[in-house]
KOLVEX-658316 format. One record per residue: x, y, z of N, C-alpha, C in turn; residue in one letter. Coordinates in steps of 0.05 Angstrom, whole numbers, plus 5000, padded with zeros to 4 digits. Atoms other than C-alpha are relative to their C-alpha. Layout:
# residues N
n.xx = X | n.yy = Y | n.zz = Z | ca.xx = X | ca.yy = Y | ca.zz = Z | c.xx = X | c.yy = Y | c.zz = Z | type = a
...
***
This chain:
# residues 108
n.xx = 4998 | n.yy = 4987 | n.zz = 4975 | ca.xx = 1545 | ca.yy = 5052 | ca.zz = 4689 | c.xx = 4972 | c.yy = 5008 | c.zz = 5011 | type = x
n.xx = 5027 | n.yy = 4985 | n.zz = 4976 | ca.xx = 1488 | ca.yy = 5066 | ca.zz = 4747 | c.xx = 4994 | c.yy = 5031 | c.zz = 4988 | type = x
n.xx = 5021 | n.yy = 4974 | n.zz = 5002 | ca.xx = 1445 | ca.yy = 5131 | ca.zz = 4727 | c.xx = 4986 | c.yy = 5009 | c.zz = 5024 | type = x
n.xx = 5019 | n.yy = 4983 | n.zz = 4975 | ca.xx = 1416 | ca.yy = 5173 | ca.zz = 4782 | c.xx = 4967 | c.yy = 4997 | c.zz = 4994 | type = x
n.xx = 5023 | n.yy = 5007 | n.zz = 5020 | ca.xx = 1354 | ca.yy = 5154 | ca.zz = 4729 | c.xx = 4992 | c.yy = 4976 | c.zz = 5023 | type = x
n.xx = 5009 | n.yy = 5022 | n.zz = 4987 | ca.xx = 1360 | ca.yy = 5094 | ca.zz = 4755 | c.xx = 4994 | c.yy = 4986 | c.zz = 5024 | type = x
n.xx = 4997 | n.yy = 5004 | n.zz = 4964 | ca.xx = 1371 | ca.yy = 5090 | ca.zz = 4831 | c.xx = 4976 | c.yy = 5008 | c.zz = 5005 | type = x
n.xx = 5024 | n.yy = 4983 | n.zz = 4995 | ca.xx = 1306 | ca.yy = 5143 | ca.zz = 4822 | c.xx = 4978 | c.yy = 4977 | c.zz = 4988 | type = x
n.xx = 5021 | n.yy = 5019 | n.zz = 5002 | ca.xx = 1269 | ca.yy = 5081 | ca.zz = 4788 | c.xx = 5004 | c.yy = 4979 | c.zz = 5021 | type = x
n.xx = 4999 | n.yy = 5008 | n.zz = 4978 | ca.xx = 1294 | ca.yy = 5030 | ca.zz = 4835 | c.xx = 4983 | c.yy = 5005 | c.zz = 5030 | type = x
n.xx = 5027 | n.yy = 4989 | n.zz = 4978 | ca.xx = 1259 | ca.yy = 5077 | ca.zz = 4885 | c.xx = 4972 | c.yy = 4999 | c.zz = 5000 | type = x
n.xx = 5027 | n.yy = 4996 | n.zz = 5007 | ca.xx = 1197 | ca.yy = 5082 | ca.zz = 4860 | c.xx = 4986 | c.yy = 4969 | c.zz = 4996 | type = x
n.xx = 5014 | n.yy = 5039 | n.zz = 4991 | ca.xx = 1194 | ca.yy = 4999 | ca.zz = 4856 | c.xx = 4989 | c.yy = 4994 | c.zz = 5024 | type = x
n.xx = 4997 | n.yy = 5015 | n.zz = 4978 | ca.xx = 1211 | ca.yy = 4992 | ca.zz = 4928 | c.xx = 4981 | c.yy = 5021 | c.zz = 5018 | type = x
n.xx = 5016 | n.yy = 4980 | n.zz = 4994 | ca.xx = 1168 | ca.yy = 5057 | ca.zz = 4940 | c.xx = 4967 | c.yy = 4986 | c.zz = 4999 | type = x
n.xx = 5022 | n.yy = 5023 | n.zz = 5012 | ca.xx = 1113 | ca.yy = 5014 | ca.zz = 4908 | c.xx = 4994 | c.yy = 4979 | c.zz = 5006 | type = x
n.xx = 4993 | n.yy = 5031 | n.zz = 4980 | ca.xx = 1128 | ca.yy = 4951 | ca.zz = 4945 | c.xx = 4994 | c.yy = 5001 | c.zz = 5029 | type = x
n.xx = 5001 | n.yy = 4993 | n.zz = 4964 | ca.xx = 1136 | ca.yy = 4983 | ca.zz = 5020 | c.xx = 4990 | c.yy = 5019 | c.zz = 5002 | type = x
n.xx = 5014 | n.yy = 4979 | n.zz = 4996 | ca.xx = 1090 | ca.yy = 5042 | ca.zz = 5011 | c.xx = 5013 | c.yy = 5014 | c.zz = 5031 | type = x
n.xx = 4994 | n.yy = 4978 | n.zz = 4991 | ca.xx = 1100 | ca.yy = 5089 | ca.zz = 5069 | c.xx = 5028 | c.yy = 4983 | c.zz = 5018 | type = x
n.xx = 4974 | n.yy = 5004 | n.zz = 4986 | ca.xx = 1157 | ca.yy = 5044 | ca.zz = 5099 | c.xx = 5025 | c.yy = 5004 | c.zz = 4998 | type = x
n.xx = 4980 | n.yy = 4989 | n.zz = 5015 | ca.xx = 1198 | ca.yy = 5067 | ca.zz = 5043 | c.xx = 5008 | c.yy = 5024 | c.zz = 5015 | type = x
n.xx = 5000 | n.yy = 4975 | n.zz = 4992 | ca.xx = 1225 | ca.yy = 5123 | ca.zz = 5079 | c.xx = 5019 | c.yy = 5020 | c.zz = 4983 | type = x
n.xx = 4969 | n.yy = 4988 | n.zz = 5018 | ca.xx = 1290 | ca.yy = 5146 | ca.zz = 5026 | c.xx = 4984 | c.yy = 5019 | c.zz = 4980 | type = x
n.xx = 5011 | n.yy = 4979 | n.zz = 5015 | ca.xx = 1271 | ca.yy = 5204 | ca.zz = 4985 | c.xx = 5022 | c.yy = 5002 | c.zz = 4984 | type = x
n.xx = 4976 | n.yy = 4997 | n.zz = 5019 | ca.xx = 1321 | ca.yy = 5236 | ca.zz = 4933 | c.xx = 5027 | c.yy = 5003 | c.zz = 5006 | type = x
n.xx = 4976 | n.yy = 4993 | n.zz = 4983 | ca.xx = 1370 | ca.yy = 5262 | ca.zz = 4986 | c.xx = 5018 | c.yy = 4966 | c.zz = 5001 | type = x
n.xx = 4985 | n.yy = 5027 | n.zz = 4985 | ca.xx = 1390 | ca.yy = 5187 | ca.zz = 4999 | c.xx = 5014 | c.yy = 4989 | c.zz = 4971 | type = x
n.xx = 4983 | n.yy = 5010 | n.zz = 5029 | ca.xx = 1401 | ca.yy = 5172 | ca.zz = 4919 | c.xx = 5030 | c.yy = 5001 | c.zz = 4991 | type = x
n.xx = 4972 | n.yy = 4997 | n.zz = 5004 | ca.xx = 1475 | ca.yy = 5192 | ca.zz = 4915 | c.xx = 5019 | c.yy = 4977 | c.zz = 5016 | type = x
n.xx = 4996 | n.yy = 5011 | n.zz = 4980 | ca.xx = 1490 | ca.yy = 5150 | ca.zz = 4973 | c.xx = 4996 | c.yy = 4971 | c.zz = 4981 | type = x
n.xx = 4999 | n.yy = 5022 | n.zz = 5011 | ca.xx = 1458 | ca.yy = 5081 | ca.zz = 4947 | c.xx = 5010 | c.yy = 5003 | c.zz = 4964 | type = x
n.xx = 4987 | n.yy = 5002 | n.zz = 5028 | ca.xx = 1485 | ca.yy = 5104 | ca.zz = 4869 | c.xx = 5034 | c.yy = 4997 | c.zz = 5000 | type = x
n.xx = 4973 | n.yy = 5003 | n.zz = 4995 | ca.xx = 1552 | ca.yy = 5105 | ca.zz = 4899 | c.xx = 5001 | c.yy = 4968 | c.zz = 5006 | type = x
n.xx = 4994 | n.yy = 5030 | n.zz = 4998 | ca.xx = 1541 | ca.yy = 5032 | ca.zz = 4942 | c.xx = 4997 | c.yy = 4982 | c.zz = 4970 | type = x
n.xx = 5014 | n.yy = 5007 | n.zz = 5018 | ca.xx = 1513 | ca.yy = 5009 | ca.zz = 4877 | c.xx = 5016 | c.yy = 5003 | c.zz = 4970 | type = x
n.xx = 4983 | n.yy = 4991 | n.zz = 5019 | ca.xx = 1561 | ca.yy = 5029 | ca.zz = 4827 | c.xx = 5015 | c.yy = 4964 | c.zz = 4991 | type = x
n.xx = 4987 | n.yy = 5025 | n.zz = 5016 | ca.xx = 1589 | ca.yy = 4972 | ca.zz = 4781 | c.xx = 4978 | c.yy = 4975 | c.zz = 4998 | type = x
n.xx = 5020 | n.yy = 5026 | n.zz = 5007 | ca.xx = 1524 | ca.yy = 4932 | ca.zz = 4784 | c.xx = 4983 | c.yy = 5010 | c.zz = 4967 | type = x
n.xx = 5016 | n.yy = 4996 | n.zz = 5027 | ca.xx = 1478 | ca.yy = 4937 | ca.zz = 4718 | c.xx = 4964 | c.yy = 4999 | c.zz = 5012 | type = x
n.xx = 5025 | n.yy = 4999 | n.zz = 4987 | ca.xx = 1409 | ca.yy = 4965 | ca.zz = 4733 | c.xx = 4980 | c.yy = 4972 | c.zz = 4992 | type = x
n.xx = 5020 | n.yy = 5023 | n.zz = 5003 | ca.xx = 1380 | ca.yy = 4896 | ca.zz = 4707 | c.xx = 5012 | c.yy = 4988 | c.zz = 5026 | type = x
n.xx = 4993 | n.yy = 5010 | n.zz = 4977 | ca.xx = 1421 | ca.yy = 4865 | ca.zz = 4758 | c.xx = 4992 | c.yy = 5007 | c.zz = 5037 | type = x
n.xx = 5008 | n.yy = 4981 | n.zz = 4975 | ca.xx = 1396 | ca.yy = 4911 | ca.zz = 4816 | c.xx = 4968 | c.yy = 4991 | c.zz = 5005 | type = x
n.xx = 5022 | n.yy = 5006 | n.zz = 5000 | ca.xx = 1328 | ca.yy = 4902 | ca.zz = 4797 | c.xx = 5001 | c.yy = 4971 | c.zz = 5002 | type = x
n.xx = 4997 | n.yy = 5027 | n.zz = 4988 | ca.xx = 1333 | ca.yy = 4830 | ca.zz = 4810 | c.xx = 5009 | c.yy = 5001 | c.zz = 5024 | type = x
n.xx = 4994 | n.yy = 4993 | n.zz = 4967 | ca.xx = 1362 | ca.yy = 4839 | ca.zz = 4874 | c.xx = 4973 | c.yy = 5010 | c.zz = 5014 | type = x
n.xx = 5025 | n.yy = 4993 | n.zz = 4981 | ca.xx = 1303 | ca.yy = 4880 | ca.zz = 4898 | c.xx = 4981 | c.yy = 4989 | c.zz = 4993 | type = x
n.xx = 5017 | n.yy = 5016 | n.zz = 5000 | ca.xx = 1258 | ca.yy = 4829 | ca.zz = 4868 | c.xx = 4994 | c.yy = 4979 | c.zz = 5017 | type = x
n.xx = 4993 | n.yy = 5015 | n.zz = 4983 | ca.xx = 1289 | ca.yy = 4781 | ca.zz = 4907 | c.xx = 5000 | c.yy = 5009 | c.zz = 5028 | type = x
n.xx = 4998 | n.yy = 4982 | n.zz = 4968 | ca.xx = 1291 | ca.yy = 4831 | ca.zz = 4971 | c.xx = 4969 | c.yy = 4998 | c.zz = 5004 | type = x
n.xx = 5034 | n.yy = 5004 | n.zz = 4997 | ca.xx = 1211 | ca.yy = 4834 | ca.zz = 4961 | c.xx = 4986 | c.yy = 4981 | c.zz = 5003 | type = x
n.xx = 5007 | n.yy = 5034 | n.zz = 4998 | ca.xx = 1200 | ca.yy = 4764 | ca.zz = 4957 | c.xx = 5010 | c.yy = 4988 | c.zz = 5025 | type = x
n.xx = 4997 | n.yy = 5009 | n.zz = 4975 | ca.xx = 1242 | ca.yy = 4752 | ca.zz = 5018 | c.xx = 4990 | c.yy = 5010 | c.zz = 5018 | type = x
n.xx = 5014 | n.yy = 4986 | n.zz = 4977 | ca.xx = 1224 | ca.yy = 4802 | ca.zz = 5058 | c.xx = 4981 | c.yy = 5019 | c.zz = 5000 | type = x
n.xx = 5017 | n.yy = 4980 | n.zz = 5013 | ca.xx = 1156 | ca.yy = 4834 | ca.zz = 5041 | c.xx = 4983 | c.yy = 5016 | c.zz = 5030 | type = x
n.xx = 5009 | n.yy = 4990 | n.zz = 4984 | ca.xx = 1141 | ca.yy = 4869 | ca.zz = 5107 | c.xx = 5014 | c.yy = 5030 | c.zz = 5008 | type = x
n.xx = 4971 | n.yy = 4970 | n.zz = 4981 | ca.xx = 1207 | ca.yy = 4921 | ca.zz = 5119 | c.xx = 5009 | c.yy = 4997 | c.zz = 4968 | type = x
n.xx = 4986 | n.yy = 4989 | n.zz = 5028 | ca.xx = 1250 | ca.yy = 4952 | ca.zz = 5057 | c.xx = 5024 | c.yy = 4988 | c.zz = 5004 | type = x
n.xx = 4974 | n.yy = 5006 | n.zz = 4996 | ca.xx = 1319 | ca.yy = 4928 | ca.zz = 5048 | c.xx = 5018 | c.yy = 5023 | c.zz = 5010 | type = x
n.xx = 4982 | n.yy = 4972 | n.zz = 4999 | ca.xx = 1376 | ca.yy = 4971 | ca.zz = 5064 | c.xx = 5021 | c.yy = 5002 | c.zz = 4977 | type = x
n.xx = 4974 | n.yy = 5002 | n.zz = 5017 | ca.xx = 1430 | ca.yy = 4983 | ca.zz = 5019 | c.xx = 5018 | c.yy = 4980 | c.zz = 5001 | type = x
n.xx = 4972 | n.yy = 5022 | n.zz = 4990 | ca.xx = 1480 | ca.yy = 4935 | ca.zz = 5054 | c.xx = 4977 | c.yy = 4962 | c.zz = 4992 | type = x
n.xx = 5008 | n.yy = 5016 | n.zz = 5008 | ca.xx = 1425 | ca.yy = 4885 | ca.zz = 5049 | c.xx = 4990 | c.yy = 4991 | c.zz = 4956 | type = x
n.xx = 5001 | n.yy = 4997 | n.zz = 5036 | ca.xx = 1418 | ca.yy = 4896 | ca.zz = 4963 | c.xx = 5021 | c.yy = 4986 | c.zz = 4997 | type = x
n.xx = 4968 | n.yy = 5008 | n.zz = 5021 | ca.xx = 1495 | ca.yy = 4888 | ca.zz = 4957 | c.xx = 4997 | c.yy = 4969 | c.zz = 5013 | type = x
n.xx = 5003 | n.yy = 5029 | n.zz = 4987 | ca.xx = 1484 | ca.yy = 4818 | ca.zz = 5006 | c.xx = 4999 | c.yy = 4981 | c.zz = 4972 | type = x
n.xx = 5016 | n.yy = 5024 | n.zz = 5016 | ca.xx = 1440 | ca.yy = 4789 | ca.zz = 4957 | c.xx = 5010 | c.yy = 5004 | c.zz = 4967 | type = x
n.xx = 4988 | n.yy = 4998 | n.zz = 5025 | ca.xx = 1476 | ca.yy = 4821 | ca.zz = 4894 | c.xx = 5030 | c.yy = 4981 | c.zz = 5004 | type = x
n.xx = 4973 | n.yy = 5027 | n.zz = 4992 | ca.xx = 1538 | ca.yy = 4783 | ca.zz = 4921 | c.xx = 5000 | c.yy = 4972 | c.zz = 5001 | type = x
n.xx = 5002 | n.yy = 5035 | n.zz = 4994 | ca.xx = 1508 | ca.yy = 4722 | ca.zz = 4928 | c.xx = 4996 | c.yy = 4991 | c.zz = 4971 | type = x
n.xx = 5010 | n.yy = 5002 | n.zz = 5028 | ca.xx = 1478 | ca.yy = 4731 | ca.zz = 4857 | c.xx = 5023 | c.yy = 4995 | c.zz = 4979 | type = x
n.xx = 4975 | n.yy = 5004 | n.zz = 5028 | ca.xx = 1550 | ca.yy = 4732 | ca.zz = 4823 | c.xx = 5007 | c.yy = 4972 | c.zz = 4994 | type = x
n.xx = 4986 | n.yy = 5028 | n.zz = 4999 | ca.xx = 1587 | ca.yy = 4674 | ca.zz = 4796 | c.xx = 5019 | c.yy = 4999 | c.zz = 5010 | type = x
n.xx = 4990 | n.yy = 5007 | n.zz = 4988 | ca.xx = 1623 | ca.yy = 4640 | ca.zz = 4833 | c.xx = 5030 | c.yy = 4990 | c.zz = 4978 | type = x
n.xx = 4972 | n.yy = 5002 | n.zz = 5017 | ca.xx = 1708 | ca.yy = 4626 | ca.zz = 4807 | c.xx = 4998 | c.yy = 4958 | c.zz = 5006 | type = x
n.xx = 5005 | n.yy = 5026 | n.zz = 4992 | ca.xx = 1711 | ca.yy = 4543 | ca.zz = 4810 | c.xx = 5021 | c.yy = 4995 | c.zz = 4988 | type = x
n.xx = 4971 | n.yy = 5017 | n.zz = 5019 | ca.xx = 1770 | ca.yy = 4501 | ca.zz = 4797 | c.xx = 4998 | c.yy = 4973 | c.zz = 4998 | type = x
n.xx = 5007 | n.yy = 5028 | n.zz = 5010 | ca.xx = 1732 | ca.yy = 4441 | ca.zz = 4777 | c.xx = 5025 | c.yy = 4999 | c.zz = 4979 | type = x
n.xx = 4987 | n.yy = 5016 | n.zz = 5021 | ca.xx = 1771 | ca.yy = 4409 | ca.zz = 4722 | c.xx = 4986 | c.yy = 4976 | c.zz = 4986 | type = x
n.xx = 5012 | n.yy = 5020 | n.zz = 5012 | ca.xx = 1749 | ca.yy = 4364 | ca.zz = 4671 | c.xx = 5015 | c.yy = 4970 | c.zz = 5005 | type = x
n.xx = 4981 | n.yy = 5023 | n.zz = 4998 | ca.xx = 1780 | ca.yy = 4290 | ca.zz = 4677 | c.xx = 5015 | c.yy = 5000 | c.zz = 4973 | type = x
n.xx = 4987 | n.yy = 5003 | n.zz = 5021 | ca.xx = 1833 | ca.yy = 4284 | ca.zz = 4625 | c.xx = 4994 | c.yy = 4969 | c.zz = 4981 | type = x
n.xx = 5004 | n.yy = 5020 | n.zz = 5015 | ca.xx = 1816 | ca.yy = 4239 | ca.zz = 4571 | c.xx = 5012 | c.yy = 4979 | c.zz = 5003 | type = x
n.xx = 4978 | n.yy = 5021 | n.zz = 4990 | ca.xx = 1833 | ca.yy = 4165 | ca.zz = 4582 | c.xx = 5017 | c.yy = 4993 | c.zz = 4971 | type = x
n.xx = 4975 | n.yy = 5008 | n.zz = 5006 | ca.xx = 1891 | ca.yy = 4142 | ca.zz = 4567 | c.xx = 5007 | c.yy = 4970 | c.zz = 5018 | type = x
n.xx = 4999 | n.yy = 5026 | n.zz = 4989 | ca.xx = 1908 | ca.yy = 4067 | ca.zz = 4575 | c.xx = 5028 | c.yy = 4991 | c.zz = 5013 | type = x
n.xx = 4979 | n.yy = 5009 | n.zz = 4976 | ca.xx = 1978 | ca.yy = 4070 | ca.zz = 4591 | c.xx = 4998 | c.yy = 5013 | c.zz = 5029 | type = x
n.xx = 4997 | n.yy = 4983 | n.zz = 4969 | ca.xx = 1969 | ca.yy = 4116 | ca.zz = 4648 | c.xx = 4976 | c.yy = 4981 | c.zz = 5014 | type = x
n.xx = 5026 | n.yy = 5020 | n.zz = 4982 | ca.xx = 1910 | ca.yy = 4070 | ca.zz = 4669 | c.xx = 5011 | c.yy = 4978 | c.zz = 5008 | type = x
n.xx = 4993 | n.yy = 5018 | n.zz = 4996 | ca.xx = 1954 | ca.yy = 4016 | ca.zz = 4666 | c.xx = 5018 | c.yy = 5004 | c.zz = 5022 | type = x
n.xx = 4981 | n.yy = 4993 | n.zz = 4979 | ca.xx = 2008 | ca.yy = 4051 | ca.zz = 4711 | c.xx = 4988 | c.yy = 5009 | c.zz = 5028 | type = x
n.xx = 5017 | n.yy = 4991 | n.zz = 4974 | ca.xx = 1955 | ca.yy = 4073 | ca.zz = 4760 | c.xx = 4990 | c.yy = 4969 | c.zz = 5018 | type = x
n.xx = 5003 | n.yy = 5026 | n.zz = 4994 | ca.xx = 1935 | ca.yy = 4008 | ca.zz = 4774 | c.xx = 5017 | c.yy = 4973 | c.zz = 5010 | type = x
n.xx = 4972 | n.yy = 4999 | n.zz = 5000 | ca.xx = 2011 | ca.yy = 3984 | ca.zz = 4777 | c.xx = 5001 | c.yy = 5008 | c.zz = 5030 | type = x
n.xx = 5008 | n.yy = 4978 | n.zz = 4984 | ca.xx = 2004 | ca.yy = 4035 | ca.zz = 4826 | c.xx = 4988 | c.yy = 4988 | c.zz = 5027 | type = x
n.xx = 5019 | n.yy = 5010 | n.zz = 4980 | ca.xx = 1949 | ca.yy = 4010 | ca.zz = 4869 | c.xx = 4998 | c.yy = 4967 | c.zz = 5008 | type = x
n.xx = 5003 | n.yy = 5023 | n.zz = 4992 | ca.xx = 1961 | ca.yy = 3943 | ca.zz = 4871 | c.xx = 5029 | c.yy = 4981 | c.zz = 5010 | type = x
n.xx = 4977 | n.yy = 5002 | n.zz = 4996 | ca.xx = 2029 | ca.yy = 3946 | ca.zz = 4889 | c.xx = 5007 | c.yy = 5006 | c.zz = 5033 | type = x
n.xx = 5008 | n.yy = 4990 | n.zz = 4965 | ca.xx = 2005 | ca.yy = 3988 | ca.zz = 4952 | c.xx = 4983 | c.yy = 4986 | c.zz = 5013 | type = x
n.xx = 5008 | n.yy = 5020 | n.zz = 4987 | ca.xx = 1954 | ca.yy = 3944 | ca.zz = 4964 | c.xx = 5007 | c.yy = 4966 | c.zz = 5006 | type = x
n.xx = 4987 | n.yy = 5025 | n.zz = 4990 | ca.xx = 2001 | ca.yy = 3882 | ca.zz = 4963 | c.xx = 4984 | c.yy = 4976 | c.zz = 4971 | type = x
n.xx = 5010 | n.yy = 5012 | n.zz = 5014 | ca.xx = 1957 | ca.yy = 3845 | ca.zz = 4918 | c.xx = 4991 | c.yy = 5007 | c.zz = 4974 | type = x
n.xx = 5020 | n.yy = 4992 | n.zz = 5020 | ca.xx = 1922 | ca.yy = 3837 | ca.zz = 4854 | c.xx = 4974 | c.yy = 5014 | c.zz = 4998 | type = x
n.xx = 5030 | n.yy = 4986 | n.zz = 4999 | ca.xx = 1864 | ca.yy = 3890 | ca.zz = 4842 | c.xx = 4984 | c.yy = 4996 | c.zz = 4977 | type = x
n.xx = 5017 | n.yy = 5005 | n.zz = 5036 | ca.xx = 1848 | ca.yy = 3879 | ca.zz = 4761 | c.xx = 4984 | c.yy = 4977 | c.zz = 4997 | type = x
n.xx = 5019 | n.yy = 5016 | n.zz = 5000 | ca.xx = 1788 | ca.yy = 3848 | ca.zz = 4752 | c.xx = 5011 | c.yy = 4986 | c.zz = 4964 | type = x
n.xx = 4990 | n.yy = 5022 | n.zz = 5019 | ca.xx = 1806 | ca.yy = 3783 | ca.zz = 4700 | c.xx = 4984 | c.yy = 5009 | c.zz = 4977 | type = x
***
């Protein structure tokens, strides 16, 4: 779980990064420890690595952190592997296809 420790180091990165543009002091820490909640402060800190690297002129905002922590997750995929061959079903597929195409497709 997020630490108020930690939101208070977070600060002091991006404090360190955007010198006086940083404008968030401690008052604002409850606020981003709340948006921020369920990430893992390694995870965070990557995010604002990535926020410094993209945009090293302005600070991120909060909504912009969770952006790039969202983009950072894995993604759910319903690849599938190909099922191991199998020669009768290769043979019925082909059955198959050359039945719809009218003609012979199997190369001799």
């Amino acid at each position: 779980m997020l630490q108020t420790n930690d939101v208070g180091r977070l600060f002091a990165t991006l404090q360190a990064a955007y010198g006086h543009s940083w404008a968030h002091k401690a008052d604002a820490i409850p606020v981003w420890q709340e948006k921020l909640k369920g990430h893992s402060f390694d995870q965070i800190m990557r995010a604002a690595n990535k926020a410094i690297d993209r945009h090293p002129n302005f600070p991120p905002s909060v909504g912009q952190l969770l952006e790039i922590l969202k983009a950072d997750k894995p993604r759910a995929t319903t690849y599938l592997p190909p099922p191991p061959f199998d020669e009768a079903n290769a043979n019925k597929a082909w059955d198959k296809m050359e039945k719809l195409a009218g003609r012979k497709l199997r190369p001799d």
